[in-house]
mmCIF entry with sequence, helices, sheets and N, C-alpha, C, O atoms, coordinates in Angstrom:
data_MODEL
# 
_entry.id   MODEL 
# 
_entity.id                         1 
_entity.type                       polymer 
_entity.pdbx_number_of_molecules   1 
# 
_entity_poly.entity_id                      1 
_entity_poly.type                           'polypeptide(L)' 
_entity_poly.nstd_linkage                   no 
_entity_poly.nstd_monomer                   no 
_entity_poly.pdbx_seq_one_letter_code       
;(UNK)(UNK)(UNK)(UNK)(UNK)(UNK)(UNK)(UNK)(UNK)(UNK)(UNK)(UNK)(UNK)(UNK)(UNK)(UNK)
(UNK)(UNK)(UNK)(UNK)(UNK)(UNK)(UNK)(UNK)(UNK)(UNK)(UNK)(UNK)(UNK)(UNK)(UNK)(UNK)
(UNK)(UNK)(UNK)(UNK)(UNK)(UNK)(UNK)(UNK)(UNK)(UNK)(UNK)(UNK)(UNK)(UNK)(UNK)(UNK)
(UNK)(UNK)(UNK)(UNK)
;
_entity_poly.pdbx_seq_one_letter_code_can   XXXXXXXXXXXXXXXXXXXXXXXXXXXXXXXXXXXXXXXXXXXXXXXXXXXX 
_entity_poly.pdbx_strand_id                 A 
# 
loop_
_entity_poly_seq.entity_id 
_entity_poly_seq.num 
_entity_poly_seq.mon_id 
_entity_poly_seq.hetero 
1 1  UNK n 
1 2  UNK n 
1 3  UNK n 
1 4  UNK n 
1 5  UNK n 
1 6  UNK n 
1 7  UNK n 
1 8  UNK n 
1 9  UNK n 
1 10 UNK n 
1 11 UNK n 
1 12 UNK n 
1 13 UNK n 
1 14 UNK n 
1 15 UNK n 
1 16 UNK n 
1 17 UNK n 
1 18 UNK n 
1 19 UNK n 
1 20 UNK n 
1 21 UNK n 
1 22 UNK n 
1 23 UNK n 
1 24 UNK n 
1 25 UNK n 
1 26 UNK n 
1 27 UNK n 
1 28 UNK n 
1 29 UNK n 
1 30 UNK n 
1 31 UNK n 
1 32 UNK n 
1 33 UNK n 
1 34 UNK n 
1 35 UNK n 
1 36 UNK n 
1 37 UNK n 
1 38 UNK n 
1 39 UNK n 
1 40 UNK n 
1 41 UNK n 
1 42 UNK n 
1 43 UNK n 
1 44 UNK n 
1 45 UNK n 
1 46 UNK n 
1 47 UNK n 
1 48 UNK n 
1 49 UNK n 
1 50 UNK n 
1 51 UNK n 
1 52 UNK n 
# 
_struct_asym.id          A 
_struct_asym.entity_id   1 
# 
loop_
_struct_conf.conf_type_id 
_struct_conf.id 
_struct_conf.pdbx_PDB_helix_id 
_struct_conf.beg_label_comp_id 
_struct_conf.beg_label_asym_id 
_struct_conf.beg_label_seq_id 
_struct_conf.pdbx_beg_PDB_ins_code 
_struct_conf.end_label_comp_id 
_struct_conf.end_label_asym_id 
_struct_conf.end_label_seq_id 
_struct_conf.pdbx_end_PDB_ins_code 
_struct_conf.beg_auth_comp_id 
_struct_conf.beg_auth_asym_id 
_struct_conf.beg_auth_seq_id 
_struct_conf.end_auth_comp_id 
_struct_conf.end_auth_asym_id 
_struct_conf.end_auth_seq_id 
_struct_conf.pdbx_PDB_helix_class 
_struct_conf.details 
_struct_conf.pdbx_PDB_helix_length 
HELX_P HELX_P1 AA1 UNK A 2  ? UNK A 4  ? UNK A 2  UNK A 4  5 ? 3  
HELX_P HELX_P2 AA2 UNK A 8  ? UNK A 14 ? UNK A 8  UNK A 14 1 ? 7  
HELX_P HELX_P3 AA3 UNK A 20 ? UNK A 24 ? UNK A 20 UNK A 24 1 ? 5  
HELX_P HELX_P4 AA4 UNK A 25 ? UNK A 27 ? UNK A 25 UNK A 27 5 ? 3  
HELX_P HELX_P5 AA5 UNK A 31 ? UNK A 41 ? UNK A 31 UNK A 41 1 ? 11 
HELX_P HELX_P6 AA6 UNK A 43 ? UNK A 46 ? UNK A 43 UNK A 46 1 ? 4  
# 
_struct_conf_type.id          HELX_P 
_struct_conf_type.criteria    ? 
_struct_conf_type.reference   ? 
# 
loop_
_atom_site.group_PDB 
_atom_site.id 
_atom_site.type_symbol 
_atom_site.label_atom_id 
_atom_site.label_alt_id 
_atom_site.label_comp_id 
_atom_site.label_asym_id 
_atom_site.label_entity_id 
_atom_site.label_seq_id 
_atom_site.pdbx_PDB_ins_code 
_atom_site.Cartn_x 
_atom_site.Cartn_y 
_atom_site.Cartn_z 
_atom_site.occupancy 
_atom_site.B_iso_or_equiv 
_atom_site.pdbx_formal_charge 
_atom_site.auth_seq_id 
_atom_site.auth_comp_id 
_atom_site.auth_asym_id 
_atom_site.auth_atom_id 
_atom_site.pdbx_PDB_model_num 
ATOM 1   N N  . UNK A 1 1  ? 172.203 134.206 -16.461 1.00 0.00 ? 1  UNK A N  1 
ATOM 2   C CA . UNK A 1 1  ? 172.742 134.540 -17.755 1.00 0.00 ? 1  UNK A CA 1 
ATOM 3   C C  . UNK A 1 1  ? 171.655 134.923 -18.752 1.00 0.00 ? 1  UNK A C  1 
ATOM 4   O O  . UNK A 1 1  ? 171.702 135.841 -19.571 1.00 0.00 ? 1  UNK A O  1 
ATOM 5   N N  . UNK A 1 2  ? 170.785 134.156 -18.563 1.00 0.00 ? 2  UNK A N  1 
ATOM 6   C CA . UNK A 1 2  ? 169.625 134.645 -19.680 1.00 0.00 ? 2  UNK A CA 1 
ATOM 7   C C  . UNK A 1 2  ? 169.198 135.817 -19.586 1.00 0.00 ? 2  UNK A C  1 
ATOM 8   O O  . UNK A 1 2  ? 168.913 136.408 -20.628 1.00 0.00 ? 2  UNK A O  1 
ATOM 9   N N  . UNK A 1 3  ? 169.007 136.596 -18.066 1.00 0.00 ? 3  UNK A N  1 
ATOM 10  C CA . UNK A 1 3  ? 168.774 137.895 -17.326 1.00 0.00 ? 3  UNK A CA 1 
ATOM 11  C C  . UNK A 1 3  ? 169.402 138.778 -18.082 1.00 0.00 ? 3  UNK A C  1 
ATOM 12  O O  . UNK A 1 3  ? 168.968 139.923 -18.206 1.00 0.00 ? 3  UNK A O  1 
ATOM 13  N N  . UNK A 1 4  ? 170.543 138.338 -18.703 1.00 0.00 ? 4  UNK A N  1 
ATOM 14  C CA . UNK A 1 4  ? 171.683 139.168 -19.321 1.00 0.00 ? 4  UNK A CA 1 
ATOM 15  C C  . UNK A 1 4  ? 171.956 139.004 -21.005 1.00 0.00 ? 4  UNK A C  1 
ATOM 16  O O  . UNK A 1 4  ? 173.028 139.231 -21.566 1.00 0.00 ? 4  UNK A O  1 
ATOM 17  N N  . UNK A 1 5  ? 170.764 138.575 -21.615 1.00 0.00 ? 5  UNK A N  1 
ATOM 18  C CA . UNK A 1 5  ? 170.927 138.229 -23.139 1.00 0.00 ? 5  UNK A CA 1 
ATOM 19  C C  . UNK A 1 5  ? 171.418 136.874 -23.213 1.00 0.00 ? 5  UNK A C  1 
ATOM 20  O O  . UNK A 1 5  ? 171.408 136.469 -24.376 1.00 0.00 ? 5  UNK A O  1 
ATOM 21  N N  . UNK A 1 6  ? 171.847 136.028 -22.370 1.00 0.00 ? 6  UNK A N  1 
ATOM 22  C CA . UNK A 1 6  ? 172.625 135.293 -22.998 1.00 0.00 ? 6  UNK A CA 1 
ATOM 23  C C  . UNK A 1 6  ? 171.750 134.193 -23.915 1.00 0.00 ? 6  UNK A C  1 
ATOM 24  O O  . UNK A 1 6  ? 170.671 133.772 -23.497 1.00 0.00 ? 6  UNK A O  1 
ATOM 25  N N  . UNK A 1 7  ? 172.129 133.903 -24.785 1.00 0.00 ? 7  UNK A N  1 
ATOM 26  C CA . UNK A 1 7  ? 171.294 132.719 -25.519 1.00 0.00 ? 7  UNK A CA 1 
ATOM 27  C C  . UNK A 1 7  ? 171.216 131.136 -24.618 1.00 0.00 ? 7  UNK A C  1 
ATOM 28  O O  . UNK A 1 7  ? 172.029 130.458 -23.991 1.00 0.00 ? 7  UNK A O  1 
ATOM 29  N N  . UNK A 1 8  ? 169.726 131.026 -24.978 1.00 0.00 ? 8  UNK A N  1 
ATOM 30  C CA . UNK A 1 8  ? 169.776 129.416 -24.013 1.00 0.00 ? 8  UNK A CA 1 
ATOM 31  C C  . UNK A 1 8  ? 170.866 128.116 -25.167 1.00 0.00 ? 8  UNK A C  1 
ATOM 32  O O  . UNK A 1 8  ? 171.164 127.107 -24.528 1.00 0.00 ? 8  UNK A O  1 
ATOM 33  N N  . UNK A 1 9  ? 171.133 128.120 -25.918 1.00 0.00 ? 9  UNK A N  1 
ATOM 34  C CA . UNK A 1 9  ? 171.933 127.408 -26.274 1.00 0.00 ? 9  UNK A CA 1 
ATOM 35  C C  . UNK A 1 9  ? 172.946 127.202 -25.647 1.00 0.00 ? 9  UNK A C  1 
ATOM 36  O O  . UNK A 1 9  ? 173.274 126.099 -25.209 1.00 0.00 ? 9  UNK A O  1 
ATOM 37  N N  . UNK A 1 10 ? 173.789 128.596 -25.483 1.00 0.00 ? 10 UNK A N  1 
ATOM 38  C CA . UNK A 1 10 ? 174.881 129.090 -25.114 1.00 0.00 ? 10 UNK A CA 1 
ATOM 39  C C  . UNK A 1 10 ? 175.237 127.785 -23.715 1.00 0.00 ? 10 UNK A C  1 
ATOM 40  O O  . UNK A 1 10 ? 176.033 126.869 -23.507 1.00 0.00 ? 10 UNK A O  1 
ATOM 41  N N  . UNK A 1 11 ? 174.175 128.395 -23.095 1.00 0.00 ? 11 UNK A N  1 
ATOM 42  C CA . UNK A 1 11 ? 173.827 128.301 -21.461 1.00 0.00 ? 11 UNK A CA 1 
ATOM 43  C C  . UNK A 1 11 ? 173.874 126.556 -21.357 1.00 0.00 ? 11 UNK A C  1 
ATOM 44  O O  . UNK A 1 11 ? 174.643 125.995 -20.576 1.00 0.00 ? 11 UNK A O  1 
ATOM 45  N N  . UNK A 1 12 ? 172.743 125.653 -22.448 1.00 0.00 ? 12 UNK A N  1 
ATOM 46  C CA . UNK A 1 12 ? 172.821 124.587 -22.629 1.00 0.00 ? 12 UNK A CA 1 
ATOM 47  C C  . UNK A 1 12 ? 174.225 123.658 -22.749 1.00 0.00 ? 12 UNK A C  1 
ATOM 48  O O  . UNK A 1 12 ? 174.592 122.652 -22.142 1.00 0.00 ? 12 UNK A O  1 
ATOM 49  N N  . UNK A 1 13 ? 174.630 124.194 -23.454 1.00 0.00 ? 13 UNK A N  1 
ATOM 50  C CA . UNK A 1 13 ? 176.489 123.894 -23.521 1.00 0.00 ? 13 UNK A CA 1 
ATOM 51  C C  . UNK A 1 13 ? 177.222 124.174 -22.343 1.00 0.00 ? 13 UNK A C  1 
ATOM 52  O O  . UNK A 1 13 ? 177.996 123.315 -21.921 1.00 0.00 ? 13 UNK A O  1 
ATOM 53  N N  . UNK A 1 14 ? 177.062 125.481 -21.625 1.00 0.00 ? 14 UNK A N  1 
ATOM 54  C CA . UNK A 1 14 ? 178.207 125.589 -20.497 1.00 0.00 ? 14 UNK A CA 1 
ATOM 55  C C  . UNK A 1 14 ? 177.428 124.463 -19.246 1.00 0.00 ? 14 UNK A C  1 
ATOM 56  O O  . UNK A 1 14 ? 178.048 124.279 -18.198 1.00 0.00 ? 14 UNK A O  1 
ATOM 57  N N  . UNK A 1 15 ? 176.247 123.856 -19.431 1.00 0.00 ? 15 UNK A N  1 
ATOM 58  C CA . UNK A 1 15 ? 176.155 123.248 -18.365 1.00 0.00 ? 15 UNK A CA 1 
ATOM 59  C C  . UNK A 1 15 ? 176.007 121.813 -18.747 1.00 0.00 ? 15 UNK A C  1 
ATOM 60  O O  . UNK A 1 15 ? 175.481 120.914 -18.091 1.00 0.00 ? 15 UNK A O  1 
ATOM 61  N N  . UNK A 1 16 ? 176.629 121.751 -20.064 1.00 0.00 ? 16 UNK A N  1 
ATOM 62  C CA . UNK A 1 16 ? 176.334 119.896 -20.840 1.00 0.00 ? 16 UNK A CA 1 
ATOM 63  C C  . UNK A 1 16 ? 175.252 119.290 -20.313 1.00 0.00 ? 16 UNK A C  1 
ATOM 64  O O  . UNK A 1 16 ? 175.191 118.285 -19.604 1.00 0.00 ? 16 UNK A O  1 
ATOM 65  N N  . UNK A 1 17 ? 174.107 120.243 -20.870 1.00 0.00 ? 17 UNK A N  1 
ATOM 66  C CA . UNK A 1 17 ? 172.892 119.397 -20.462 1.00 0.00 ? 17 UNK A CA 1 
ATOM 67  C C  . UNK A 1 17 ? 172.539 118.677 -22.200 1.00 0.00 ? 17 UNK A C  1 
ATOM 68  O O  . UNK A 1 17 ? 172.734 119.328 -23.227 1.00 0.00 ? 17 UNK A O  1 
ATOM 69  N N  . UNK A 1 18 ? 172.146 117.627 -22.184 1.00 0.00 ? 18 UNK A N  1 
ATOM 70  C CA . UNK A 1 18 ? 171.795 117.283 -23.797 1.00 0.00 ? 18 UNK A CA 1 
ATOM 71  C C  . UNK A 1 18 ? 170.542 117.566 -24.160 1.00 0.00 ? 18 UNK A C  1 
ATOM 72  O O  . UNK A 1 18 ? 170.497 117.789 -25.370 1.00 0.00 ? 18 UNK A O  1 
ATOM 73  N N  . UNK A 1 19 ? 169.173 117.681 -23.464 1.00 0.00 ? 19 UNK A N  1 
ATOM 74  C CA . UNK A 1 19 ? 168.257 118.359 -23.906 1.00 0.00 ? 19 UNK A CA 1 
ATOM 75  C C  . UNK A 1 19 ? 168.106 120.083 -23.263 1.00 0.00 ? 19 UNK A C  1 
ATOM 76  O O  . UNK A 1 19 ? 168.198 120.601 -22.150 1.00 0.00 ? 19 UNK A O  1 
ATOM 77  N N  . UNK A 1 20 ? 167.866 120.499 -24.470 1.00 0.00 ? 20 UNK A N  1 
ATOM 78  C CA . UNK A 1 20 ? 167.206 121.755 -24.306 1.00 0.00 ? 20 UNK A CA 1 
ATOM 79  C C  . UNK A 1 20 ? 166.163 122.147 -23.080 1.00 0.00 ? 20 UNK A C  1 
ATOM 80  O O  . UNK A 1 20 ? 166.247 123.167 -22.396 1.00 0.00 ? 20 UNK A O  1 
ATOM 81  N N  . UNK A 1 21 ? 165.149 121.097 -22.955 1.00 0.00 ? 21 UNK A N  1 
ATOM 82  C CA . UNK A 1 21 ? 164.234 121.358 -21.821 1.00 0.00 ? 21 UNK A CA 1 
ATOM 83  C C  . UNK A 1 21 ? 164.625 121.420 -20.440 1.00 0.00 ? 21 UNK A C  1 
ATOM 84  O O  . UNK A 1 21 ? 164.053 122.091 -19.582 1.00 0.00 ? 21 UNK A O  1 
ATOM 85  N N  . UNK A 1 22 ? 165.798 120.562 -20.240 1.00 0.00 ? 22 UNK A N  1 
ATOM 86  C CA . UNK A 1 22 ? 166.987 120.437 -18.835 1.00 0.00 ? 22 UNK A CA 1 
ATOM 87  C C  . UNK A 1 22 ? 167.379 121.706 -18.312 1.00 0.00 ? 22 UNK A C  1 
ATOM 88  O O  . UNK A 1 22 ? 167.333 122.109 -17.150 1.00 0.00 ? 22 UNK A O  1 
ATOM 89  N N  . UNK A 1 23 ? 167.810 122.326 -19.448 1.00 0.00 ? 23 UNK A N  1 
ATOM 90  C CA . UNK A 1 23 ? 168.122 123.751 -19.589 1.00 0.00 ? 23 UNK A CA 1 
ATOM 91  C C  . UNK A 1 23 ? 167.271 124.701 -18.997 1.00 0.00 ? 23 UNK A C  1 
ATOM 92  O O  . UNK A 1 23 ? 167.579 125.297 -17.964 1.00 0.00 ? 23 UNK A O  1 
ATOM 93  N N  . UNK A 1 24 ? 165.922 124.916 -19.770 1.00 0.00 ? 24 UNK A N  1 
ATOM 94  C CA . UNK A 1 24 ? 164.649 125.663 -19.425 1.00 0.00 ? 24 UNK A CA 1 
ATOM 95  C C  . UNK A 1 24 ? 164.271 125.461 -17.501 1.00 0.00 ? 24 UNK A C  1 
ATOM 96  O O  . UNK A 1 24 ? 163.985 126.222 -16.577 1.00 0.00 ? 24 UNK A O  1 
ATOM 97  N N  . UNK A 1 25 ? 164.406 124.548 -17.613 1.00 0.00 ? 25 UNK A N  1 
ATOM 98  C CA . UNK A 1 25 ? 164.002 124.714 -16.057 1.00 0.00 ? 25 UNK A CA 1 
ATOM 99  C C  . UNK A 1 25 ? 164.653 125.493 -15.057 1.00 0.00 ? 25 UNK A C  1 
ATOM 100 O O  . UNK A 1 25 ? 164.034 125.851 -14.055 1.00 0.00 ? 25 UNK A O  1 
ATOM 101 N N  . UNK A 1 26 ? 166.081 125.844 -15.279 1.00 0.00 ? 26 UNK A N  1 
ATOM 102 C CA . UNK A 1 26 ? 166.626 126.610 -14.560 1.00 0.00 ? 26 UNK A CA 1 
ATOM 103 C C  . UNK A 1 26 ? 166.443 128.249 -14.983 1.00 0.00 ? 26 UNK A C  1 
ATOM 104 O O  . UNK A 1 26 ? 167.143 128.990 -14.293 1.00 0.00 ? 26 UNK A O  1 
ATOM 105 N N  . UNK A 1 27 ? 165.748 128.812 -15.839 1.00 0.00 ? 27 UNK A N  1 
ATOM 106 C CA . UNK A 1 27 ? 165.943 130.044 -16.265 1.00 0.00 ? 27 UNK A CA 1 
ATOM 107 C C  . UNK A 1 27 ? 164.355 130.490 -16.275 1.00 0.00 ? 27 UNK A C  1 
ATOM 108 O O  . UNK A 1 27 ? 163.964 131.517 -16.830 1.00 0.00 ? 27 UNK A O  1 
ATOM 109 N N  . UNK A 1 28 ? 163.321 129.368 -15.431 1.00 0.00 ? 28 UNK A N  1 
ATOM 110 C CA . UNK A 1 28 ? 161.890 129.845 -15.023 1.00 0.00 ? 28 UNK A CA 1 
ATOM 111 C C  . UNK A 1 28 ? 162.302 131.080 -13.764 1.00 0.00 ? 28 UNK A C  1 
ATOM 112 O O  . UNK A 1 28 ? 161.748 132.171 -13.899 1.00 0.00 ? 28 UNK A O  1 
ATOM 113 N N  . UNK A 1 29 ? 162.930 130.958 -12.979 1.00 0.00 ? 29 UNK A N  1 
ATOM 114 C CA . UNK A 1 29 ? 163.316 131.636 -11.459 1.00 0.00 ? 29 UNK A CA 1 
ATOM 115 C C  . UNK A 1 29 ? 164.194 132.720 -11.973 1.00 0.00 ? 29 UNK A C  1 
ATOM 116 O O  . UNK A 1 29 ? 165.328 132.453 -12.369 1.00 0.00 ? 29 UNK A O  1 
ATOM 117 N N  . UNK A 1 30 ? 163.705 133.970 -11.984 1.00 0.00 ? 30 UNK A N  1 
ATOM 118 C CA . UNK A 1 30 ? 163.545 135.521 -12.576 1.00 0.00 ? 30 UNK A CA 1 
ATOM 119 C C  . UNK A 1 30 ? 164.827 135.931 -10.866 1.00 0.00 ? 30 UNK A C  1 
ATOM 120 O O  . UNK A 1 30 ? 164.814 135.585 -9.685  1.00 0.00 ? 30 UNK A O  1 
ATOM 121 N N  . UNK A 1 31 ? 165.650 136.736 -11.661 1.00 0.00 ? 31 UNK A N  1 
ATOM 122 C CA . UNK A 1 31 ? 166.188 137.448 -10.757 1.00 0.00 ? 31 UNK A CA 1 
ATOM 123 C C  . UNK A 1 31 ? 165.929 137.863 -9.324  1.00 0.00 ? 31 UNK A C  1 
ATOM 124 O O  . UNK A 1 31 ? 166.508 137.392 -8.345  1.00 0.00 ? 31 UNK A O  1 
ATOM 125 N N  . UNK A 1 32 ? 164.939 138.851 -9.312  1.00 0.00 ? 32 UNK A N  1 
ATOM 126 C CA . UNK A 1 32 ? 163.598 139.550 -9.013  1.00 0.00 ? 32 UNK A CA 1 
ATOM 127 C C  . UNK A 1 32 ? 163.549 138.508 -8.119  1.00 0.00 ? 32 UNK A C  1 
ATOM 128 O O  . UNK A 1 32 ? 164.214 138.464 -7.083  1.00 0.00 ? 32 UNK A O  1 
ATOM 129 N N  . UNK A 1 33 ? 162.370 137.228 -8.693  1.00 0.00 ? 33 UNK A N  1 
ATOM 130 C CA . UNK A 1 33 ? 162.106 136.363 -7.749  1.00 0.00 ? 33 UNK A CA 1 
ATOM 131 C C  . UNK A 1 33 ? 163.161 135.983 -6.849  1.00 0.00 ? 33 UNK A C  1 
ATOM 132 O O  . UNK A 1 33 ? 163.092 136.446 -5.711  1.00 0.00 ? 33 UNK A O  1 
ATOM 133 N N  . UNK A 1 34 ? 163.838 135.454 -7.053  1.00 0.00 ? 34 UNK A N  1 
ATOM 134 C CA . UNK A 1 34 ? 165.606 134.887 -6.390  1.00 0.00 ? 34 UNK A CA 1 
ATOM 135 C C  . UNK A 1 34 ? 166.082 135.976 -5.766  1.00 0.00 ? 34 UNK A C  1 
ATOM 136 O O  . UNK A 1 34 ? 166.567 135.400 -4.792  1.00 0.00 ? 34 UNK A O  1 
ATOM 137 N N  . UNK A 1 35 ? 166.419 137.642 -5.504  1.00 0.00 ? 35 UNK A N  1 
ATOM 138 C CA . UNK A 1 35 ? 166.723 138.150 -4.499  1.00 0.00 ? 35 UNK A CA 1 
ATOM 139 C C  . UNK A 1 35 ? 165.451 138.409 -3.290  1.00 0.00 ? 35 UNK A C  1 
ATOM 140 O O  . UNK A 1 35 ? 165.818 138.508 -2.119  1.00 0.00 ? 35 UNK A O  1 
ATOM 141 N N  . UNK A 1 36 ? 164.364 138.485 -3.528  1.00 0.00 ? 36 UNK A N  1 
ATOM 142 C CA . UNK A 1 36 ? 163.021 138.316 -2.320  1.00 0.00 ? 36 UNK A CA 1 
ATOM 143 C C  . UNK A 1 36 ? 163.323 137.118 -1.981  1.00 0.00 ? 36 UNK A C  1 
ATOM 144 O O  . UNK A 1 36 ? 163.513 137.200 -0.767  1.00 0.00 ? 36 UNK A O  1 
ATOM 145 N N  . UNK A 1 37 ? 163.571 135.498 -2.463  1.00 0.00 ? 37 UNK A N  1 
ATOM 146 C CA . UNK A 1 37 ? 163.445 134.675 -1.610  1.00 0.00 ? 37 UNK A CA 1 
ATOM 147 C C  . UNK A 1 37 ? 165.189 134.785 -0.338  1.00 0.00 ? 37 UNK A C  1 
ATOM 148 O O  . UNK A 1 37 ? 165.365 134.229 0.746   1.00 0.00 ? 37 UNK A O  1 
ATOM 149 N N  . UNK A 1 38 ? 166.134 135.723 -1.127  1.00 0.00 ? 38 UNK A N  1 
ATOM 150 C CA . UNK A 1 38 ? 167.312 135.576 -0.160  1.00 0.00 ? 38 UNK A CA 1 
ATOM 151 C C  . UNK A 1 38 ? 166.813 136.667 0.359   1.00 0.00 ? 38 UNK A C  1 
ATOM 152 O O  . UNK A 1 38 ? 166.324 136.121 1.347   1.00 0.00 ? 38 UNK A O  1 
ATOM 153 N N  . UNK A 1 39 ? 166.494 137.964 0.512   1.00 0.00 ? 39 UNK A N  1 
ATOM 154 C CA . UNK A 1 39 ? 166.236 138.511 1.394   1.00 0.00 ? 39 UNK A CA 1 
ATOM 155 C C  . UNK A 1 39 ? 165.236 138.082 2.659   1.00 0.00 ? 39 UNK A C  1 
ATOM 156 O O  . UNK A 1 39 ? 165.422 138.555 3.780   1.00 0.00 ? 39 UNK A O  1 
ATOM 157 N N  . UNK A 1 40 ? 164.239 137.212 2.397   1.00 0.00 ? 40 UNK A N  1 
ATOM 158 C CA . UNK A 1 40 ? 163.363 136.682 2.922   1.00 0.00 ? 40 UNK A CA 1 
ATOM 159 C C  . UNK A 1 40 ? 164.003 135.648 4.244   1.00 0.00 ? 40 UNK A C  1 
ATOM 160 O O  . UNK A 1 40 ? 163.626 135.653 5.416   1.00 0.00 ? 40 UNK A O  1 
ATOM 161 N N  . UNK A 1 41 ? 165.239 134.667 3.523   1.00 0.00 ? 41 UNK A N  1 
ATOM 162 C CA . UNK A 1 41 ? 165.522 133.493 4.322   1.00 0.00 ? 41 UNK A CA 1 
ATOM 163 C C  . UNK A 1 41 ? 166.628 133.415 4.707   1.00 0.00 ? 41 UNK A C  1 
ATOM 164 O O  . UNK A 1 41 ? 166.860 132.846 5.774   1.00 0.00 ? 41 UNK A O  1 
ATOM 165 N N  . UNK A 1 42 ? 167.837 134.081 3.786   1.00 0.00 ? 42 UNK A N  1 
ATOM 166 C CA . UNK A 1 42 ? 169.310 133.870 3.979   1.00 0.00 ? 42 UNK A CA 1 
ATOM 167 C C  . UNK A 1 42 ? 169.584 134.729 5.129   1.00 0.00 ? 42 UNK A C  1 
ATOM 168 O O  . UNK A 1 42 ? 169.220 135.887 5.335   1.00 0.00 ? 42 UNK A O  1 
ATOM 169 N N  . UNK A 1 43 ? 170.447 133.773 5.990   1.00 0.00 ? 43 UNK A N  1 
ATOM 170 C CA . UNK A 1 43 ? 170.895 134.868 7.477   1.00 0.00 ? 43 UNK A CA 1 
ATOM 171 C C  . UNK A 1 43 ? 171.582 135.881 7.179   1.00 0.00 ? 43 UNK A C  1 
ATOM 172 O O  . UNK A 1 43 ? 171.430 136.971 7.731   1.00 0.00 ? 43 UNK A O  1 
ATOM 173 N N  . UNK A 1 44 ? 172.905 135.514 5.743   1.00 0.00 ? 44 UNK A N  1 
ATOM 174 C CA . UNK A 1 44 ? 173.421 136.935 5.798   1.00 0.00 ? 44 UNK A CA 1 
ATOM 175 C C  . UNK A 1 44 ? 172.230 138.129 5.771   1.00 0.00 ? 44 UNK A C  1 
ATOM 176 O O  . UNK A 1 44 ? 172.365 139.088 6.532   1.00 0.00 ? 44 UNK A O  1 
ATOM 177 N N  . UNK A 1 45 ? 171.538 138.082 5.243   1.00 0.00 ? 45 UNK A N  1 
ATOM 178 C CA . UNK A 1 45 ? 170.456 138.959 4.403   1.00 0.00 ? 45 UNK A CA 1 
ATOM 179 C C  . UNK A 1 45 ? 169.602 139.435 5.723   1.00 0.00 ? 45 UNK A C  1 
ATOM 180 O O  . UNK A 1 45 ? 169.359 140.615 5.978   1.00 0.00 ? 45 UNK A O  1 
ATOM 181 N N  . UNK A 1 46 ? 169.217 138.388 6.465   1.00 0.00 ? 46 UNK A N  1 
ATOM 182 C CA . UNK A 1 46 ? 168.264 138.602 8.092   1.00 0.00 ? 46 UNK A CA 1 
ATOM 183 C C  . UNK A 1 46 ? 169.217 139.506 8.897   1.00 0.00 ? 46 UNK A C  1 
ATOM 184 O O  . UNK A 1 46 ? 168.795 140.400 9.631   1.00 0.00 ? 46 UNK A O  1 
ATOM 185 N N  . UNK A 1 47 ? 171.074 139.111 8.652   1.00 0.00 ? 47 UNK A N  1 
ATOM 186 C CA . UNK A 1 47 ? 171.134 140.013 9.749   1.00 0.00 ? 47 UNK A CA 1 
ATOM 187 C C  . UNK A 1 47 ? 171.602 141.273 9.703   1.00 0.00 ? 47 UNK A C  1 
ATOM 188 O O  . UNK A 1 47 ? 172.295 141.868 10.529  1.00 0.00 ? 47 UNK A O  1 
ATOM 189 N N  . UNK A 1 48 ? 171.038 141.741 8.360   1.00 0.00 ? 48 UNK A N  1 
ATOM 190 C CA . UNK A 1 48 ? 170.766 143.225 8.402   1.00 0.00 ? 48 UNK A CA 1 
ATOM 191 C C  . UNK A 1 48 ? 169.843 143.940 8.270   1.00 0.00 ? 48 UNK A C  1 
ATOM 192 O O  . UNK A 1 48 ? 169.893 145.065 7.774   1.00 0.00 ? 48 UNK A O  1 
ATOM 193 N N  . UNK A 1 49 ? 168.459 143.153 8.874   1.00 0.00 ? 49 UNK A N  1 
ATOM 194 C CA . UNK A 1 49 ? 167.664 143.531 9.313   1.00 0.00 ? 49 UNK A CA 1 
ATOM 195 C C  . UNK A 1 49 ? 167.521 144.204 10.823  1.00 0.00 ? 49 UNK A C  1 
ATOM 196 O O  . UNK A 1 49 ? 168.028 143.703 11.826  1.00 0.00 ? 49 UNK A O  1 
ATOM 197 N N  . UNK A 1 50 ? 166.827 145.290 10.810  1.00 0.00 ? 50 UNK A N  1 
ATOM 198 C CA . UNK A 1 50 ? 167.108 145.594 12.510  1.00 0.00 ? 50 UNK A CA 1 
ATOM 199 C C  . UNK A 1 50 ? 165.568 144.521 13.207  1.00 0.00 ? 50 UNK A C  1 
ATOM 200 O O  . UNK A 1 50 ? 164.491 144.175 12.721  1.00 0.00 ? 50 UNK A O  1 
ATOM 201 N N  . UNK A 1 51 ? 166.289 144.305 14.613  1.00 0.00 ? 51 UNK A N  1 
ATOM 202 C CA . UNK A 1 51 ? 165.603 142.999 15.017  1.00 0.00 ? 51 UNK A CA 1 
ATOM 203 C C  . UNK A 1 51 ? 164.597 143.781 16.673  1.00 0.00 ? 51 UNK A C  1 
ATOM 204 O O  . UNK A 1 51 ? 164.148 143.269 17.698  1.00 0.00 ? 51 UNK A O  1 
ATOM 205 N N  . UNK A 1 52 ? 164.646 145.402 16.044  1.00 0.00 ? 52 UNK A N  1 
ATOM 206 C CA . UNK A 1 52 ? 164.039 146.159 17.387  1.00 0.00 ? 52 UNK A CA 1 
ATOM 207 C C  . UNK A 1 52 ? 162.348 146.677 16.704  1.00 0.00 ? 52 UNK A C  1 
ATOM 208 O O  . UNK A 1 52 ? 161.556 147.291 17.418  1.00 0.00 ? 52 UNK A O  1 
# 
């Protein structure tokens, strides 16, 4: 959501975290980063790799 404007407040509330910093930790891991690690590990993702 943050990827997408959303305000970390916002974000803080839809996940009833009570500190702000609770929050922050989930919005360090960049899009970007997060589709290389599923392309990397997730089987759906491996098995459309060709394996020749």
């Amino acid at each position: 959501m943050p990827d997408n404007s959303a305000y970390l407040r916002h974000v803080q509330k839809m996940l009833a975290h009570a500190d702000i910093s609770t929050t922050q930790i989930y919005i360090h891991v960049s899009r970007s980063k997060l589709a290389d690690v599923h392309v990397k590990s997730h089987p759906s993702a491996l098995s459309n790799l060709s394996i020749f």
